[in-house]
C-alpha beads as a LAMMPS data file, in Angstrom:
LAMMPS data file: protein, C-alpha beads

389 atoms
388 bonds

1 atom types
1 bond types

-500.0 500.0 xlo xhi
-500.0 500.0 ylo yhi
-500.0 500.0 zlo zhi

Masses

1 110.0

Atoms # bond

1 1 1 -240.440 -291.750 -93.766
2 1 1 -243.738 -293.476 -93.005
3 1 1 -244.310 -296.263 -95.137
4 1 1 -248.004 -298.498 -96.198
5 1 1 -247.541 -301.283 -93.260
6 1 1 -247.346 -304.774 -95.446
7 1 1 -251.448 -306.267 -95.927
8 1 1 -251.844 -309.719 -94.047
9 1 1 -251.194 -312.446 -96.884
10 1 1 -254.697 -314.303 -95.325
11 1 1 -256.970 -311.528 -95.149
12 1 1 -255.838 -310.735 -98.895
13 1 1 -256.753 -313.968 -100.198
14 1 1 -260.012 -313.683 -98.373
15 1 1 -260.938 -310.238 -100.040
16 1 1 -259.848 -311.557 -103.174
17 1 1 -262.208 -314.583 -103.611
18 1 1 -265.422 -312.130 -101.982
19 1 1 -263.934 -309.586 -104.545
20 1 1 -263.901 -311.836 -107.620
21 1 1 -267.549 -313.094 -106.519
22 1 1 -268.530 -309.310 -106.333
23 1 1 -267.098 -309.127 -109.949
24 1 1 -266.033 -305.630 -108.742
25 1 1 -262.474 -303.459 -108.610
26 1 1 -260.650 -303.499 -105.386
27 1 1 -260.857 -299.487 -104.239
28 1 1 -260.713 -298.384 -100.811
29 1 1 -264.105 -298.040 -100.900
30 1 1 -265.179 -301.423 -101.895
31 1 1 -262.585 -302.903 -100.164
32 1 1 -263.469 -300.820 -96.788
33 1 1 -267.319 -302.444 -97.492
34 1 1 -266.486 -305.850 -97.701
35 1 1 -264.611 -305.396 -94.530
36 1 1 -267.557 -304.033 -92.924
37 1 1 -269.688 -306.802 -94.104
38 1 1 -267.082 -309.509 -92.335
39 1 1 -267.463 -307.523 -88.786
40 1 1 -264.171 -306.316 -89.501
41 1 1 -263.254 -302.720 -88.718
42 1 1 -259.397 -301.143 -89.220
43 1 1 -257.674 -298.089 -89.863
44 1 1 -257.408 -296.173 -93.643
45 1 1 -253.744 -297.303 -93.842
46 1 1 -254.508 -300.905 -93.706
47 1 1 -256.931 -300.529 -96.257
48 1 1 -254.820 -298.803 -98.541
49 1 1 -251.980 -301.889 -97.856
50 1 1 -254.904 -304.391 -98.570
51 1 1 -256.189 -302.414 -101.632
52 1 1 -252.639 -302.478 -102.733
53 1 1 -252.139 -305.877 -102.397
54 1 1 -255.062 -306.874 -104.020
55 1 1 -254.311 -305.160 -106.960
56 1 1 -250.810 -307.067 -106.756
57 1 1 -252.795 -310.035 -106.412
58 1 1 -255.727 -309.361 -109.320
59 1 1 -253.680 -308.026 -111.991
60 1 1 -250.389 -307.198 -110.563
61 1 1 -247.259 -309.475 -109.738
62 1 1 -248.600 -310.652 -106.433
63 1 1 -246.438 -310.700 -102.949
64 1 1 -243.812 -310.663 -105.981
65 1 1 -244.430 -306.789 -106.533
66 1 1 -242.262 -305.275 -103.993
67 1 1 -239.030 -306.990 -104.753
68 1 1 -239.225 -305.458 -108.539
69 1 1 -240.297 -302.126 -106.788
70 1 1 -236.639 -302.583 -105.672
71 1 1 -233.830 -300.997 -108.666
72 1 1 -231.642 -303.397 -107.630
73 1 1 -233.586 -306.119 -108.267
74 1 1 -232.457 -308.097 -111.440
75 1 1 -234.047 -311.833 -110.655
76 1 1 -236.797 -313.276 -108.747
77 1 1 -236.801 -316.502 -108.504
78 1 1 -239.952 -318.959 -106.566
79 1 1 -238.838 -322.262 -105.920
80 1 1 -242.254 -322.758 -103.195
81 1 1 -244.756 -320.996 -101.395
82 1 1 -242.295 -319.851 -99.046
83 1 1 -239.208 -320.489 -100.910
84 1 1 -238.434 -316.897 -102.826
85 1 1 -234.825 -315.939 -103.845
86 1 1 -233.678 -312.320 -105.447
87 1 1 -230.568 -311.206 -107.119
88 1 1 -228.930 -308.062 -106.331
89 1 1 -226.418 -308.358 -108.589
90 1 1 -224.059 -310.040 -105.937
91 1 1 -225.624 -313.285 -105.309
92 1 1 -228.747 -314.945 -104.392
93 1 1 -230.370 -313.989 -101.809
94 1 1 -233.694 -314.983 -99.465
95 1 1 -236.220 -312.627 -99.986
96 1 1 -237.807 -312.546 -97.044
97 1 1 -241.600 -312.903 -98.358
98 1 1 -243.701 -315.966 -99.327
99 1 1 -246.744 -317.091 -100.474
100 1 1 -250.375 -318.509 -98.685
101 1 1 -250.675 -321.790 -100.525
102 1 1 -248.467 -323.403 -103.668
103 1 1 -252.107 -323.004 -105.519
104 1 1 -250.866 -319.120 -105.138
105 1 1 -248.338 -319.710 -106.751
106 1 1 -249.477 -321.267 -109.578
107 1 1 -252.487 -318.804 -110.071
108 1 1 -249.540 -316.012 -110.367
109 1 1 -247.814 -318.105 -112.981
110 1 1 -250.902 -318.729 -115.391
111 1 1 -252.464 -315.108 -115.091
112 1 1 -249.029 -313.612 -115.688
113 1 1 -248.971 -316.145 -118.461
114 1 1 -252.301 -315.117 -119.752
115 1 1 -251.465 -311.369 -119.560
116 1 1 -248.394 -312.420 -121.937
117 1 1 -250.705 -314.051 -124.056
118 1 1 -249.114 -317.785 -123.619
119 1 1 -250.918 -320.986 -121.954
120 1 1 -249.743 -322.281 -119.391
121 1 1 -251.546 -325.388 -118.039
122 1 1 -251.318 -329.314 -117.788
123 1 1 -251.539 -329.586 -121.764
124 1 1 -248.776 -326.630 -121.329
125 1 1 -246.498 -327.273 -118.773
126 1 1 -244.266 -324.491 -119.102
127 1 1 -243.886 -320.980 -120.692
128 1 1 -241.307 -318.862 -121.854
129 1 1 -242.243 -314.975 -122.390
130 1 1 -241.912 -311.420 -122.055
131 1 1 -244.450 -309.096 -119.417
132 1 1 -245.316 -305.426 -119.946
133 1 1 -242.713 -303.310 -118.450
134 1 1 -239.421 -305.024 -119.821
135 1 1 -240.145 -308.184 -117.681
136 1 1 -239.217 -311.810 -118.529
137 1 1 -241.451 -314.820 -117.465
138 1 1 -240.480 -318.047 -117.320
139 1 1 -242.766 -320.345 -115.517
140 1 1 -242.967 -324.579 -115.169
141 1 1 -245.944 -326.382 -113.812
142 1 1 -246.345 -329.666 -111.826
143 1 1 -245.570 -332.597 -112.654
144 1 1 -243.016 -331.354 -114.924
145 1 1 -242.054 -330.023 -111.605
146 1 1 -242.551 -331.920 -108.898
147 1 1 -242.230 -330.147 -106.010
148 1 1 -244.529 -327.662 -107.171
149 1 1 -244.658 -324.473 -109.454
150 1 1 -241.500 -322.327 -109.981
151 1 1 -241.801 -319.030 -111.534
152 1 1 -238.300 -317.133 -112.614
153 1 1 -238.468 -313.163 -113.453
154 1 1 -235.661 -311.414 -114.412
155 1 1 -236.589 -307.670 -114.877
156 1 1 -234.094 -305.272 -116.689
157 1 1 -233.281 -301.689 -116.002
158 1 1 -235.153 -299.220 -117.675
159 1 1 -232.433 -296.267 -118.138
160 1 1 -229.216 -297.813 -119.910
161 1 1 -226.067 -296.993 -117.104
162 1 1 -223.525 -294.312 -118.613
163 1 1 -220.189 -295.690 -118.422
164 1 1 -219.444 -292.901 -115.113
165 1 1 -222.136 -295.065 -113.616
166 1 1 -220.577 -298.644 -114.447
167 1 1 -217.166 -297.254 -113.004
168 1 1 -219.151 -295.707 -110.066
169 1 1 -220.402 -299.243 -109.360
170 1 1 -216.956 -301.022 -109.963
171 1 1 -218.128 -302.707 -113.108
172 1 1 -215.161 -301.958 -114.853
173 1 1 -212.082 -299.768 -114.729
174 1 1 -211.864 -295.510 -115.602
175 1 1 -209.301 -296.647 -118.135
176 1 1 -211.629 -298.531 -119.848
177 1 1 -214.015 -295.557 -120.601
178 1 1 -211.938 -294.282 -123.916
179 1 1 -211.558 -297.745 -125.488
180 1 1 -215.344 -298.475 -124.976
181 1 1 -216.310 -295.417 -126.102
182 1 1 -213.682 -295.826 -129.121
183 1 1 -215.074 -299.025 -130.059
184 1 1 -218.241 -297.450 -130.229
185 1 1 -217.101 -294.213 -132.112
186 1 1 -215.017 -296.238 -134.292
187 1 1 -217.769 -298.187 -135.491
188 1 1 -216.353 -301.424 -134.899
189 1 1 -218.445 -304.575 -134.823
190 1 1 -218.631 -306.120 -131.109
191 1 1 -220.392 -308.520 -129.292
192 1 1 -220.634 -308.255 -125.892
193 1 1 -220.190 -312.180 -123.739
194 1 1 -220.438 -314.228 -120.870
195 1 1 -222.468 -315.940 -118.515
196 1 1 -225.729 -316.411 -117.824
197 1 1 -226.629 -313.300 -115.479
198 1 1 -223.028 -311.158 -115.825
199 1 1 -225.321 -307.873 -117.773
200 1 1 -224.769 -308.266 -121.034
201 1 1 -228.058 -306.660 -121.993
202 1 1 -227.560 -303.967 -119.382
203 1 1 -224.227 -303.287 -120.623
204 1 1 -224.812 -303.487 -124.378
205 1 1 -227.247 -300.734 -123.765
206 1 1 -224.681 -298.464 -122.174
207 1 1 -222.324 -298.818 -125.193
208 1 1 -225.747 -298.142 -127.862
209 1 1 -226.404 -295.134 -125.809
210 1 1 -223.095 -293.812 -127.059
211 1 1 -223.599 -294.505 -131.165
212 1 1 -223.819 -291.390 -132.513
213 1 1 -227.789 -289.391 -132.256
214 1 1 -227.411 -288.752 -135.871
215 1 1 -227.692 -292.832 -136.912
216 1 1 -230.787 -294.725 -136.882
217 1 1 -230.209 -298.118 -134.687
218 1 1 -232.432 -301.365 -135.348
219 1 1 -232.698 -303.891 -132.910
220 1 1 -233.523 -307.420 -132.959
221 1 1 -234.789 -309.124 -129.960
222 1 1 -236.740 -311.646 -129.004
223 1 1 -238.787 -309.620 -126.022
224 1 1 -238.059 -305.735 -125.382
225 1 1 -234.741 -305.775 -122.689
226 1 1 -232.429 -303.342 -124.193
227 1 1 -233.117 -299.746 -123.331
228 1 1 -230.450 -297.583 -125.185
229 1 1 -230.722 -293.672 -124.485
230 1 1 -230.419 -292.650 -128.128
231 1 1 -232.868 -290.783 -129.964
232 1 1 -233.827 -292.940 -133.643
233 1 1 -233.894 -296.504 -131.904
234 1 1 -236.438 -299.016 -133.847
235 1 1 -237.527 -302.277 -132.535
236 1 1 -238.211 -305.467 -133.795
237 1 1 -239.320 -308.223 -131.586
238 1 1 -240.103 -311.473 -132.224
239 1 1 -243.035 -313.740 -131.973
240 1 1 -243.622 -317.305 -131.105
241 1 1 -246.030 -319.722 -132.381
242 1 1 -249.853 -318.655 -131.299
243 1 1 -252.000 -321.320 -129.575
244 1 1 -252.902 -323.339 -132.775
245 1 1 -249.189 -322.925 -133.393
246 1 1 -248.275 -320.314 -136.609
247 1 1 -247.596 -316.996 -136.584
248 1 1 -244.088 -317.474 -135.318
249 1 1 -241.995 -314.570 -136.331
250 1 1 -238.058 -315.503 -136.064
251 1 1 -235.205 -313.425 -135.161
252 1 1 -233.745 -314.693 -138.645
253 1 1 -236.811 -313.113 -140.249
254 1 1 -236.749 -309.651 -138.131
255 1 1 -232.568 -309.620 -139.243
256 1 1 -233.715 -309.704 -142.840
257 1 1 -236.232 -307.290 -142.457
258 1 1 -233.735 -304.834 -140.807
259 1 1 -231.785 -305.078 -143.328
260 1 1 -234.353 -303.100 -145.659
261 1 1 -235.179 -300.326 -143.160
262 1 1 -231.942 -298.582 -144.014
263 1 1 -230.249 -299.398 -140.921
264 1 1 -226.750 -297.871 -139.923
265 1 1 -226.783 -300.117 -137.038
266 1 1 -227.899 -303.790 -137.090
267 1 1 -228.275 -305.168 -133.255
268 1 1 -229.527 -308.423 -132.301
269 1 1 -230.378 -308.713 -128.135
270 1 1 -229.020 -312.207 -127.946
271 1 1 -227.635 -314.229 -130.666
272 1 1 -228.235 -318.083 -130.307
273 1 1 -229.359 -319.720 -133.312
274 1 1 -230.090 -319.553 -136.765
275 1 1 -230.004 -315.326 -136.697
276 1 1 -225.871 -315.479 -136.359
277 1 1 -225.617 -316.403 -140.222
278 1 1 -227.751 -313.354 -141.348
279 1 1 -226.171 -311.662 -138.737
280 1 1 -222.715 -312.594 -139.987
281 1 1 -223.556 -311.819 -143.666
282 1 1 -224.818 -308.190 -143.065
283 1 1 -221.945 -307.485 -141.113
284 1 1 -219.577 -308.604 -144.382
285 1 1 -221.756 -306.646 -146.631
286 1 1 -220.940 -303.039 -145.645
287 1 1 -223.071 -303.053 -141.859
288 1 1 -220.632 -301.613 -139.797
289 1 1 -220.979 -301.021 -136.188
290 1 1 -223.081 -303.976 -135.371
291 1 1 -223.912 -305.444 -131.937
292 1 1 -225.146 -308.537 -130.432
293 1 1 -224.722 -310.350 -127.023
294 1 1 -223.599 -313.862 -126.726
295 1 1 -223.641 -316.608 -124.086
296 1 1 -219.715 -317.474 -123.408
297 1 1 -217.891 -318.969 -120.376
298 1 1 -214.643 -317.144 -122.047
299 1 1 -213.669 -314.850 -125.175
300 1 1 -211.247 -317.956 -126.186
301 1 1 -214.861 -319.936 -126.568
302 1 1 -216.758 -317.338 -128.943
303 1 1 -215.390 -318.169 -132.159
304 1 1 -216.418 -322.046 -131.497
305 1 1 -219.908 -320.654 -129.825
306 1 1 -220.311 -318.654 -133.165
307 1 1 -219.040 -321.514 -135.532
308 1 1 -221.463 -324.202 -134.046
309 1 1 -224.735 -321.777 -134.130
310 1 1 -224.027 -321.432 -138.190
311 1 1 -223.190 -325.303 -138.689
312 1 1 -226.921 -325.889 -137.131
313 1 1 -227.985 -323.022 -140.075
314 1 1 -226.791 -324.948 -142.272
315 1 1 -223.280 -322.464 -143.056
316 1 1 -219.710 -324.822 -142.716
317 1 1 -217.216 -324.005 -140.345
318 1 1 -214.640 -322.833 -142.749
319 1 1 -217.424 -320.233 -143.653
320 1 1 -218.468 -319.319 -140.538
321 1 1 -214.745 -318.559 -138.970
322 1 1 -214.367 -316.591 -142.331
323 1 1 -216.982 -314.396 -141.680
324 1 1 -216.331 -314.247 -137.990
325 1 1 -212.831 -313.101 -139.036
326 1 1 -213.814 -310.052 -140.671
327 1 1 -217.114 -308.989 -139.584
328 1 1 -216.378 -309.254 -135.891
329 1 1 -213.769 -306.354 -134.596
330 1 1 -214.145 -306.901 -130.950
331 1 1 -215.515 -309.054 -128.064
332 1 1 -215.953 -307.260 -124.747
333 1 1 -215.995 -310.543 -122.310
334 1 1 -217.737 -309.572 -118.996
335 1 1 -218.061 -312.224 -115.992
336 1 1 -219.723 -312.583 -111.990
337 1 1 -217.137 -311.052 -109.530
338 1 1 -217.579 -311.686 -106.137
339 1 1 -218.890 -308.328 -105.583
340 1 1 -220.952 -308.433 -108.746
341 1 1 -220.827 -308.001 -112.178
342 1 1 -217.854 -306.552 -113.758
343 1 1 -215.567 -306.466 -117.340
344 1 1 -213.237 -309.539 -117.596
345 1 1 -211.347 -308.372 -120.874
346 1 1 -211.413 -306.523 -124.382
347 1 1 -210.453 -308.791 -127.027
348 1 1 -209.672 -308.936 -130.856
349 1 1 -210.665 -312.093 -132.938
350 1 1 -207.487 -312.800 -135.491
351 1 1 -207.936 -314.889 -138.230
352 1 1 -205.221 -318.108 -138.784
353 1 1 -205.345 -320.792 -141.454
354 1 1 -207.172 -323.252 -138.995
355 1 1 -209.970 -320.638 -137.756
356 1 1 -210.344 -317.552 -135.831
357 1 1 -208.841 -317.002 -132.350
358 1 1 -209.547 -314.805 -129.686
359 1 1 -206.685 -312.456 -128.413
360 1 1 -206.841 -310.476 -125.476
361 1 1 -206.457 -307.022 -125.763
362 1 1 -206.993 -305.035 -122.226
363 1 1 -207.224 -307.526 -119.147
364 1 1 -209.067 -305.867 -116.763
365 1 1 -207.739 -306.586 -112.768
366 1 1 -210.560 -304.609 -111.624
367 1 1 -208.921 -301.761 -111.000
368 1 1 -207.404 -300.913 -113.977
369 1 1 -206.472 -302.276 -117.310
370 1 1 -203.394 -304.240 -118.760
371 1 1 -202.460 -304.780 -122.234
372 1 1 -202.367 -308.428 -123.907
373 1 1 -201.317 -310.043 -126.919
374 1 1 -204.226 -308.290 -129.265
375 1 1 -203.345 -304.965 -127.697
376 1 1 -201.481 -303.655 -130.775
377 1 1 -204.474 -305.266 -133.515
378 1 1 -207.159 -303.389 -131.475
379 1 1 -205.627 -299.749 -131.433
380 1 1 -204.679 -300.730 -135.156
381 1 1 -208.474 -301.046 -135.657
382 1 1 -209.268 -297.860 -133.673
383 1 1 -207.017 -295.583 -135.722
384 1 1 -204.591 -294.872 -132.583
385 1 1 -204.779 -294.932 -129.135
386 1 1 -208.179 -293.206 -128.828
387 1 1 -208.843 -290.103 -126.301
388 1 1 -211.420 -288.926 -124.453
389 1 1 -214.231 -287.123 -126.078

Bonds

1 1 1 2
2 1 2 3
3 1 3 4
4 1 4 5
5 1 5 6
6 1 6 7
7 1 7 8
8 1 8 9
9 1 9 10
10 1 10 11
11 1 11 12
12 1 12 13
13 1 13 14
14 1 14 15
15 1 15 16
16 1 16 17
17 1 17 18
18 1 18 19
19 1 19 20
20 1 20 21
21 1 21 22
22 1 22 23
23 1 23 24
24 1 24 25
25 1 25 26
26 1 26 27
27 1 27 28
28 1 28 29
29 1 29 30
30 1 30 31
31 1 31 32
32 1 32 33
33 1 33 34
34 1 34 35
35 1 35 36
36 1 36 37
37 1 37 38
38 1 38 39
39 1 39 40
40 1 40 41
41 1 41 42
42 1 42 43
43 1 43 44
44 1 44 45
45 1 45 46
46 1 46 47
47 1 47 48
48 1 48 49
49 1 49 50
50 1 50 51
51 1 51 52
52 1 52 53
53 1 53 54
54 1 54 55
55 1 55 56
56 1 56 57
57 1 57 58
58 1 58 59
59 1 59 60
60 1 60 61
61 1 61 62
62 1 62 63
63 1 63 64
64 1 64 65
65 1 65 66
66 1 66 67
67 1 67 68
68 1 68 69
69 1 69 70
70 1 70 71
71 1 71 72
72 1 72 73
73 1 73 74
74 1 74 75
75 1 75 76
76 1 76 77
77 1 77 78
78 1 78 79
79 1 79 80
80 1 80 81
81 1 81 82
82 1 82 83
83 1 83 84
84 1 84 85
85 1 85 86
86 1 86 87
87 1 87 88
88 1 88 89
89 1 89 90
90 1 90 91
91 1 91 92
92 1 92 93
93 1 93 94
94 1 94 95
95 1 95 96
96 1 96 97
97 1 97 98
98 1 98 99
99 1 99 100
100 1 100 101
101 1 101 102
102 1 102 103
103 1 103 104
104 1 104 105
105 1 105 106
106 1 106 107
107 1 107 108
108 1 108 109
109 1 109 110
110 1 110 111
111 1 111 112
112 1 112 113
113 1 113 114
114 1 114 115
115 1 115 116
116 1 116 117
117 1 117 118
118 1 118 119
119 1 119 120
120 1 120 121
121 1 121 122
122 1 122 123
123 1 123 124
124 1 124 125
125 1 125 126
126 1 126 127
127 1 127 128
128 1 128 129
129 1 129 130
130 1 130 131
131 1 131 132
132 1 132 133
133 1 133 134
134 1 134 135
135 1 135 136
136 1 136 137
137 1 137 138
138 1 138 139
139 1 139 140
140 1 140 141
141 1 141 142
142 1 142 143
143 1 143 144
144 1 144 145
145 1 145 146
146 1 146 147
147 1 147 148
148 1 148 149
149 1 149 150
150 1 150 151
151 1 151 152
152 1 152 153
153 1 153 154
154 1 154 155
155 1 155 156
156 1 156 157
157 1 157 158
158 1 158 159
159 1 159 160
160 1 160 161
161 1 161 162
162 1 162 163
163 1 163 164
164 1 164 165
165 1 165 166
166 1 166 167
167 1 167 168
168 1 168 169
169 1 169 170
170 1 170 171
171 1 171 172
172 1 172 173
173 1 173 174
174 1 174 175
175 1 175 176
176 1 176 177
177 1 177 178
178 1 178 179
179 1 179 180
180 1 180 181
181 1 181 182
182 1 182 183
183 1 183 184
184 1 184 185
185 1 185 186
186 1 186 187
187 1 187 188
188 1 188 189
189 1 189 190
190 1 190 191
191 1 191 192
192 1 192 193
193 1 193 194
194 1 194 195
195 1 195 196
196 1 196 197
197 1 197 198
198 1 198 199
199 1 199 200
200 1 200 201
201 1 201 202
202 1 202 203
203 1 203 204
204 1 204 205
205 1 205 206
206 1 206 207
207 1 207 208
208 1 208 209
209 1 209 210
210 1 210 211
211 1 211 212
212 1 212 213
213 1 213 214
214 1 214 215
215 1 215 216
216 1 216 217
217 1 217 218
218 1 218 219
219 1 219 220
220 1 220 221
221 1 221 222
222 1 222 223
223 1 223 224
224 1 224 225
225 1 225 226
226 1 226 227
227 1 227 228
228 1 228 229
229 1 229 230
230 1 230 231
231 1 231 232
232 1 232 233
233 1 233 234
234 1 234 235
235 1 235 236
236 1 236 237
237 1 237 238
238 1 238 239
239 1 239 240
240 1 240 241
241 1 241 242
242 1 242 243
243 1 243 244
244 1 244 245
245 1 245 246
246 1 246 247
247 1 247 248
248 1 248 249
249 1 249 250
250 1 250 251
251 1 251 252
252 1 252 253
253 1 253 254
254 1 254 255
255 1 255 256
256 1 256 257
257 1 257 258
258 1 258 259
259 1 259 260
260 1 260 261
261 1 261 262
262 1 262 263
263 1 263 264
264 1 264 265
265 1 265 266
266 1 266 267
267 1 267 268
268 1 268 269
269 1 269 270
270 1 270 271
271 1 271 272
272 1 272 273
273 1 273 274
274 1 274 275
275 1 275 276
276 1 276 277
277 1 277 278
278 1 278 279
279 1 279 280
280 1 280 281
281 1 281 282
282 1 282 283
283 1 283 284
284 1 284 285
285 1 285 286
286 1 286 287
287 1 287 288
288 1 288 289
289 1 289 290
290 1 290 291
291 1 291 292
292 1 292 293
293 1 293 294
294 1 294 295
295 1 295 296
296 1 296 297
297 1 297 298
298 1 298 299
299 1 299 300
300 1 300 301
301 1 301 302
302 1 302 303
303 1 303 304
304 1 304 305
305 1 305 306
306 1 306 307
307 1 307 308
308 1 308 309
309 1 309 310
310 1 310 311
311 1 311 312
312 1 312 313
313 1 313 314
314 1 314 315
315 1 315 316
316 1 316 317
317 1 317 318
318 1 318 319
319 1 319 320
320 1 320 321
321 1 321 322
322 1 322 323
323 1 323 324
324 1 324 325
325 1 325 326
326 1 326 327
327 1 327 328
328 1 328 329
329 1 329 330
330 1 330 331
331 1 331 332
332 1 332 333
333 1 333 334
334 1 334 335
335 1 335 336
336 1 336 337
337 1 337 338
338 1 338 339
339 1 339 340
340 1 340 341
341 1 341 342
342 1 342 343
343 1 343 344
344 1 344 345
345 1 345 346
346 1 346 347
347 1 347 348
348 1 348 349
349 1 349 350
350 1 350 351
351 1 351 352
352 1 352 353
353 1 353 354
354 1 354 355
355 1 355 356
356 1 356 357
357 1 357 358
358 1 358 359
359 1 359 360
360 1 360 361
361 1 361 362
362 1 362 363
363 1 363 364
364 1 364 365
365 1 365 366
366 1 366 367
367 1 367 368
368 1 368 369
369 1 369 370
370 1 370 371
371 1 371 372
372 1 372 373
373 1 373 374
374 1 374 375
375 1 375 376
376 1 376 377
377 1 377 378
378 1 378 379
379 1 379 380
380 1 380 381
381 1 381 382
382 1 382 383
383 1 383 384
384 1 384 385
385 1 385 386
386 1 386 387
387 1 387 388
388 1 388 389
C-alpha cells in the first residue's frame, strides 16, 4: 500500500507562520503557491503530506495526530520536544516522533486548550479537559514545570468491545462471559475498579452495551468517554467553572437531575467525590442496575475508597458501609497484566457488624476462572448459576 511520505517538521513550521501571515487555509493550492514563492518546487505527494500536516498543526493535534490515527493508541504522553511516549495497552512505549522547538509544544497545549474552551497560560498554569472526538487533555505549563511543557492525551475507543472481543484479546476468560452478562441481565448494581489505566471505561461500556435495548440508560460523566452500543443512551456531562469562575455544573448536580428523567439505569463514568452519596442513595431507593467506575488498587480497598469519598460529603461511615452494603451487588476488579489489561476478580461486598467487606467470588488466572469465598452469595444474587443467552 502506498502511503503520504511524513512532511519535513521544518518546512511545516515555515509554511505555517507565511500561512498565518497570509490569514489563508492551507489547500494544496495555496500551499503549492507559497512553495513557489520560496523557489521551492516538489512533487503533489509532498504537498498533500505538508497540507496534511499543516492542518495537524493549525487546528489539528499536531505531529501528535498520527499516533491517535493508531486504534491501539490509548495515551500520549509529551514529556519534551523530542521526548513522546504512547500506550498500547502493554506498556509505555517511545513513539518515535518529536517536535521542532519546546515553543511547539506549548502552542499545541494552549490551542488545544482554547478549542476546549479552558486557559491555559502563566496566570493558568495547567488545564484539565475534554477535546472533540472523546479525547482527554491534560496539559501543565512552565514553571509549574520546569523542564518545559507536558501535554498527556488519553483517547478512548469509540465502539464499546463485545465481550467475544475482550476474550479474543485475553482480557478475561470465556468462562467469564455468562456471569458478566448475568450481572448485567440480572440487574445487579456493579462498579467496575482498579488502577489508573487498567480500562475501566472501556470495559464498563462493554457490560452497558449488554443492558437490555428496551431501558433508557443515563450517564453521568464528567467529559464524554463511555461509548455503550445501546440504543436510548442519554448523557449528562459536567461543567467546570468558566473563566470568571461560575457556571460549574457538578456530577452531584447531573446525579440529581438523572434522577428525574425517569431513568432505569443510573451510571456515573467515574465516581470520586461528593457524587458517591447521591449515587449511593438512588441505588437504595429502588435504582437497580446501576454502574460506576472506581479508582482501586484491590476489591478488598473499595468499601474504604467508597466510605472515605462520603465522609468528605459530609455522610458517616456507619452510613456509608450501610448503603454500600445493600446498594452495591458486585465489584468487577480489573488490573495491568504484563501483556495488558485484563479481569483480576468478580467479587461480592457482604455486610458485618464492623462494615462491609469485599469477598471474592471468581478469581480469574487468566485463563479461566476459580471460585472464592463469595462464590455461593453471588449466584445467590443471580438467581442460579446463570447460562448463556
Amino acid at each position: 500500500m502506498n502511503r503520504t511520505p511524513a512532511p519535513d517538521p521544518r518546512l511545516v513550521a515555515l509554511l505555517r507562520d507565511r500561512i498565518i501571515a497570509d490569514g489563508r487555509d492551507p489547500t494544496p493550492s495555496v500551499v503549492a503557491e507559497v512553495l513557489r514563492r520560496d523557489g521551492l518546487v516538489i512533487g503533489d505527494a509532498a504537498v498533500l503530506a505538508l497540507v496534511a500536516g499543516l492542518r495537524a498543526e493549525l487546528v489539528g493535534l499536531g505531529p501528535l495526530q498520527q499516533l491517535l490515527d493508531d486504534p491501539l493508541v490509548t495515551d500520549v504522553l509529551v514529556n519534551g520536544p523530542e521526548d513522546v511516549w504512547i500506550d498500547r495497552g502493554a506498556g509505555l512505549e517511545r513513539a518515535g516522533i518529536g517536535f521542532d522547538s519546546e515553543a511547539s509544544v506549548r502552542r499545541l497545549a494552549q490551542r488545544l486548550a482554547t478549542s476546549a474552551g479552558r486557559r491555559l497560560d502563566d496566570a493558568a498554569p495547567f488545564v484539565d479537559a475534554g477535546l472533540v472526538g472523546g479525547l482527554r487533555l491534560h496539559a501543565v505549563l512552565p514553571p509549574i514545570a520546569p523542564a518545559g511543557t507536558v501535554i498527556s492525551i488519553r483517547t478512548f475507543r469509540r465502539r464499546a468491545f463485545t465481550l467475544s472481543e475482550l476474550i479474543a484479546l485475553g482480557t478475561l476468560p470465556a468462562a467469564a462471559e455468562i456471569w458478566l452478562a448475568g450481572i448485567v441481565r440480572q440487574r445487579l448494581a456493579f462498579l467496575v475498579t482498579g488502577g489508573t489505566g487498567c480500562g475501566k471505561t472501556t470495559f464498563l461500556s462493554t457490560l452497558l452495551s449488554l443492558v437490555d435495548p428496551g431501558e433508557r440508560i443515563l450517564l453521568v460523566e464528567d467529559s464524554g468517554e463511555l461509548a455503550p452500543v445501546h440504543p436510548h443512551v442519554v448523557r449528562l456531562v459536567a461543567r467546570l467553572p468558566n473563566v470568571e469562575g461560575g457556571g460549574t455544573v457538578s456530577l452531584r448536580d447531573l446525579v440529581r437531575q438523572a434522577l428525574r428523567m425517569r431513568p432505569d439505569r443510573i451510571v456515573i463514568g467515574e465516581v470520586r467525590g461528593a457524587e458517591v452519596v447521591d449515587l449511593l442513595a438512588a441505588l437504595n431507593t429502588g435504582h437497580e442496575g446501576g454502574a460506576a467506575t472506581l479508582h482501586a488498587n484491590s476489591a478488598a480497598d473499595v468499601p474504604a475508597r467508597i466510605a472515605a469519598l462520603a465522609l468528605a460529603a459530609g455522610l458517616d461511615r456507619g452510613a456509608a458501609h450501610a448503603q454500600l452494603a445493600v446498594g452495591i451487588d458486585v465489584v468487577v476488579q480489573l488490573r495491568r497484566g504484563i501483556s495488558g489489561r485484563v479481569l483480576d476478580s468478580i467479587n461480592v461486598l457482604v455486610a458485618h457488624d464492623h462494615g462491609t467487606e469485599s469477598a471474592v467470588a471468581l478469581r480469574s488466572t487468566g485463563s479461566e476462572l476459580l471460585p472464592g469465598p463469595g462464590f455461593e452469595l453471588l449466584v445467590a444474587r443471580l438467581g442460579g448459576v446463570p447460562e448463556l443467552q
